[in-house]
C-alpha positions in Angstrom: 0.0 0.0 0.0 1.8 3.4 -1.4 0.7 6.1 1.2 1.5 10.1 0.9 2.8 11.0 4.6 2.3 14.9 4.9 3.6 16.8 8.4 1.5 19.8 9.0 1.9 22.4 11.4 -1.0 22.4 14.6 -3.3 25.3 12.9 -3.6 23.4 9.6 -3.7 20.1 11.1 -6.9 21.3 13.7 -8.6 22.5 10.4 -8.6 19.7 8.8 -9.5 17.8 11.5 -12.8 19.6 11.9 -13.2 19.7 7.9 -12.7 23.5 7.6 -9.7 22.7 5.1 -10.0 20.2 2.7 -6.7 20.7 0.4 -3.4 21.4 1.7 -1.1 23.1 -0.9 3.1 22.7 -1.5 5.4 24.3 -3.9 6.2 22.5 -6.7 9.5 22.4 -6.8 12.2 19.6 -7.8 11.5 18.3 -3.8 7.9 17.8 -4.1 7.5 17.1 -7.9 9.8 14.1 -7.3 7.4 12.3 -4.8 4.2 13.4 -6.6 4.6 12.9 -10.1 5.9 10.3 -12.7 9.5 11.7 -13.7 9.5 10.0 -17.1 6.1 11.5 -18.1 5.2 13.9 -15.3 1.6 12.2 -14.7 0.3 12.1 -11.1 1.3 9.2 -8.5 -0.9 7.1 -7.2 -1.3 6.7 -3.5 -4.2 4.3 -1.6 -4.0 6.7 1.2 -3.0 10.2 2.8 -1.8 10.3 6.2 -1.6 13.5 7.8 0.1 13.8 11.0 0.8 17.2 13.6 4.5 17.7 13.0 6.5 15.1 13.1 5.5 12.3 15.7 7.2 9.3 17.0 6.7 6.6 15.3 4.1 4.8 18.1 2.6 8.5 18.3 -1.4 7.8 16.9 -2.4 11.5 16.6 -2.8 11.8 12.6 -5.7 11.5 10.2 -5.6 8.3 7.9 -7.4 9.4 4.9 -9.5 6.4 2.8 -9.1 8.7 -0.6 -6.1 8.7 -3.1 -6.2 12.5 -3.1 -6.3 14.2 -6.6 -2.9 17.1 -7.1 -3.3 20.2 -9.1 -1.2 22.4 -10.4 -1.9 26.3 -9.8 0.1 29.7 -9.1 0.2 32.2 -6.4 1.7 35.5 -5.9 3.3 36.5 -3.0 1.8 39.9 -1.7 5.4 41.1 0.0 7.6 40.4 -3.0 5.6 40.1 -5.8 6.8 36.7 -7.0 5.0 34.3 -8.6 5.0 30.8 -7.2 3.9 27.1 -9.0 2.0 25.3 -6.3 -0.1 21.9 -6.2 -2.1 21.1 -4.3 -3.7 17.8 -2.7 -7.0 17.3 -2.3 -7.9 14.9 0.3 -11.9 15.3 1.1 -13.2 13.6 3.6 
């Protein structure tokens, strides 16, 4: 089973928790491109699952949020409001 582990900080982690936030978004850079996408064609991974866990926990630490969804990526922009530069994020759709 081929599972997406993503470490959120507390106030995203709480939000999705109670279903306020429903995507959770990353730079796509070399870093995360490499573990979302095929290198050889660039099509989207497949994962069974999305675990989502506050920080970084020990491993017998059970406060995270197994997800039953693959989670579908997109690819979208943003531009920072401070320094005016223009940023290629996905982002990971995980419903629940």
């Amino acid at each position: 089973m081929k599972l997406l582990h993503l470490s959120l900080k507390e106030e995203y982690f709480r939000a999705i928790e109670s279903g306020e936030k429903t995507e959770e978004f990353r730079l796509f850079n070399r870093y995360w491109r490499k573990r979302l996408t095929d290198l050889e064609d660039g099509s989207p991974n497949h994962f069974d699952g999305i675990v989502l866990t506050l920080g970084y926990p020990k491993s017998d630490d059970l406060s995270n949020i197994p997800t039953a969804r693959s989670g579908d990526s997109l690819a979208t922009s943003a531009r920072c409001l401070w320094t005016e530069r223009t940023f290629s994020l996905t982002g990971i759709n995980f419903g629940r």
